[in-house]
N, C-alpha and C positions, 0 to 999 in steps of 0.2 A: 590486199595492198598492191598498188601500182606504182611503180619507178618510176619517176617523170623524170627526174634528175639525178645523172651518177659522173662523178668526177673525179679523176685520180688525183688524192691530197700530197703523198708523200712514201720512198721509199725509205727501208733503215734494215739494220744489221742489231739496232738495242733499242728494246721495248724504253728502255728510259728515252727515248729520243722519236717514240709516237707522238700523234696528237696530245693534248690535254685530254685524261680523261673524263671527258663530260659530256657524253654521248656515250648509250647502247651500241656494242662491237659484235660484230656475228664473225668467226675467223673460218676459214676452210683449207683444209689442208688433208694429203693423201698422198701416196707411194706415187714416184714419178712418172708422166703418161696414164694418169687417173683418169683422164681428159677434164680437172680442176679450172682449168682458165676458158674449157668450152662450157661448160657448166655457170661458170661465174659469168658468161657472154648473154646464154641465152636466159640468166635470171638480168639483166639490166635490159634486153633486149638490145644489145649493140654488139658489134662484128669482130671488134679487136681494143675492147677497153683493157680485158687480162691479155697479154700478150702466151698467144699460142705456139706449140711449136711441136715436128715430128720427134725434135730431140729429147731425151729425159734430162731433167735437172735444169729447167730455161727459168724458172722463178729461186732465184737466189737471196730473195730480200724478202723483209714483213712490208706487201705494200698495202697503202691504204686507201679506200676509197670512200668518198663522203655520197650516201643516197637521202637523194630527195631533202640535205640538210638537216636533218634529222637521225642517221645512224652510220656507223662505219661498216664498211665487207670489207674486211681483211683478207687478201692473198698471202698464204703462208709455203713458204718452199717446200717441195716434196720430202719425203723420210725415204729411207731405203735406197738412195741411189746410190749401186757402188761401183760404177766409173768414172770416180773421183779420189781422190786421194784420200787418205785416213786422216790426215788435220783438216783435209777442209771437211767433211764428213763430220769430223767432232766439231767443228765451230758451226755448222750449221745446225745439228742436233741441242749444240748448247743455247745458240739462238733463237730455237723455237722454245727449248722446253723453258728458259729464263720469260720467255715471251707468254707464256701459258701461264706459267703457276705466279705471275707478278700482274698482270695488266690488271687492275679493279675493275674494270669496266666492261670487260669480256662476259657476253652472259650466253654462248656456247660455242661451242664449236660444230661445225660438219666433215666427219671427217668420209672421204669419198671412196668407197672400193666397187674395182671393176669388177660387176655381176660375173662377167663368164669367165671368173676364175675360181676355182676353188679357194676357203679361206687359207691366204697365206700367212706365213706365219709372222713378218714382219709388222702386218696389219693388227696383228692380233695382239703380239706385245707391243705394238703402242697403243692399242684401247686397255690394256690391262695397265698399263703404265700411267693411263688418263683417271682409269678406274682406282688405282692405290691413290693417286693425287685428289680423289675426289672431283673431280671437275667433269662439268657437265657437256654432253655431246651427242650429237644425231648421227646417226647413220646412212647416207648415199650414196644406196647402189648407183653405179653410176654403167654406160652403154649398154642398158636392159633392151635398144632396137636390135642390137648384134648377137644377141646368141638365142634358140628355143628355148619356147615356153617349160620344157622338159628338163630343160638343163638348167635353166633359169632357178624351176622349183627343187630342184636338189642342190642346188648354190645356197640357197638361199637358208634350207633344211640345216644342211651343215653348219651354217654361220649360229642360227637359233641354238642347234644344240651345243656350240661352243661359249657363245652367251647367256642359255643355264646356268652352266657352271660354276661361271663366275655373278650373276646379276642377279638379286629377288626381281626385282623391277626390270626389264628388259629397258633397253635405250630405244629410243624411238627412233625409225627407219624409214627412209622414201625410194620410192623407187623410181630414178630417171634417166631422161635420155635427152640427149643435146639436140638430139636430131627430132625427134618429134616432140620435142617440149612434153615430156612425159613429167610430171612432179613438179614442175616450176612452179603450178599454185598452190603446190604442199608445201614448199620449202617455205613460199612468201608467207604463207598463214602460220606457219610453225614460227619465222621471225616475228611476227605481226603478233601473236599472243603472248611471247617471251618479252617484249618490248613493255608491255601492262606492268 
């Protein structure tokens, strides 16, 4: 699948105040400084449609974007950032998860964790928190250029046997990078057969 057309529709704080749903939504969402908005750049191919930034917590809203007229990518604000206050931390938490377990139209999510860290544990109870809700979702590794191959396969070790534990079925995984467009054609083919 190739992007020809991507355009920001609309920002919001309540799933009841998206688009109509009537259109396939792919959402992506990951701990803050995931590099999520460089990731959602080099899948449209444009330089600053998600808005980037060295700060953590710069996507504060569910934004939406319309590609090619045909489906939405959703920007969803980071989890886990806590140089923020505890109400705003709960009203974001409650905006995402209202925004997950209500949209009809959602048919996965990607949720993005940076390769060269070991699995944290934040990440982990919100894939387990996705996994009791049932709700479906991919896995992207995400800055696979910045760390060794070595380090890379024991990151990676670790996550599998934490998704044993909980999964019969493992979730399906990509591995990319902003920088060398590593998984861009994985991600687009994984939307492109969801969408059938």
């Amino acid at each position: 699948m190739q992007i020809k057309l991507a355009r920001f529709v609309i920002s919001n704080t309540d799933y009841r105040k998206c688009p109509p749903p009537e259109m396939p939504e792919f959402a992506f969402i990951g701990r803050s400084n995931v590099g999520k908005s460089s990731l959602i750049n080099t899948l449209v191919s444009r330089k600053n449609l998600a808005k980037t930034s060295g700060t953590p917590g710069k996507t504060q809203l569910i934004n939406h974007f319309l590609i090619n007229d045909e489906w939405y990518l959703v920007d969803l604000p980071g989890y886990g950032y806590a140089k923020t206050s505890k109400s705003n931390r709960a009203n974001w938490e409650k905006m995402i998860s209202n925004y997950l377990l209500n949209r009809e139209n959602l048919v996965t999510t990607f949720i993005l964790i940076d390769s060269r860290l070991e699995p944290q544990k934040v990440d982990q109870e919100f894939m387990t928190w996705m996994g009791q809700n049932e709700l479906s979702f991919v896995i992207a590794f995400t800055k696979s250029d910045k760390i060794t191959k070595t380090k890379l396969a024991g990151n990676l070790k670790s996550w599998m046997e934490f998704l044993q534990k909980y999964w019969e079925d493992l979730p399906l995984s990509i591995l990319t990078s902003s920088k060398t467009k590593l998984g861009k054609e994985d991600v687009m083919e994984v939307i492109e057969k969801m969408m059938i």
